[in-house]
N, C-alpha and C positions, 0 to 999 in steps of 0.2 A: 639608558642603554636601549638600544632598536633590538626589535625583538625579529628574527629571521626565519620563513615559515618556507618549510620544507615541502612544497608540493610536487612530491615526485610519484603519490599516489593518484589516478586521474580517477573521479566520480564515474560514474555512469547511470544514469538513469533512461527508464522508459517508461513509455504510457501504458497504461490499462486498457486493454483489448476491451470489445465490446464480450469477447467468450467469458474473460475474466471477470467483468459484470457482472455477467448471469452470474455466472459460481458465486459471486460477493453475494447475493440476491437468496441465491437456493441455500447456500451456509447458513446467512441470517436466517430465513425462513425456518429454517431447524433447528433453530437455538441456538446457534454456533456465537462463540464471543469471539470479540474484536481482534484477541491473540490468535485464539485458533483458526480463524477466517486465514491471517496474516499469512499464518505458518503453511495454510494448504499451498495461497496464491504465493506465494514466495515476494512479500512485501512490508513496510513496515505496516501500525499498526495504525498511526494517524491517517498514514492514508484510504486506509479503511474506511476511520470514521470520518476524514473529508468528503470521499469518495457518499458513502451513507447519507450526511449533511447534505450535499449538492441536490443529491435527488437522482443521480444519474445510472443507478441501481436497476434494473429491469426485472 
C-alpha cells in the first residue's frame, strides 16, 4: 500500500542572528541549560547545542 503524505503544513526556518549568539553566549555563561537557553531564544534545543559545538557562540 503507498503511503500518501500530506504536506499541506509548510516548515519555516531561520537563521540565528549574530544578537541571538550573544544571548546563546551570556545564557550559557549564567548557567542557563540547553532547554532554557531554547525557550528564551525561541528555538529548539539541538540547535543550541549545534550552535555551542560549532563554536560560533561569542
Amino acid at each position: 500500500m503507498a503511503h500518501s503524505h500530506d504536506n499541506t503544513k509548510k516548515r519555516t526556518f531561520s537563521h540565528l542572528t549574530p544578537y541571538d549568539r550573544g544571548r546563546i553566549g551570556a545564557l550559557r555563561d549564567e548557567g542557563k541549560t540547553l532547554q532554557a537557553i531554547a525557550d528564551v531564544i525561541g528555538c529548539h534545543k539541538s540547535t543550541i547545542s549545534r550552535e555551542l559545538k560549532r563554536g560560533t557562540v561569542t
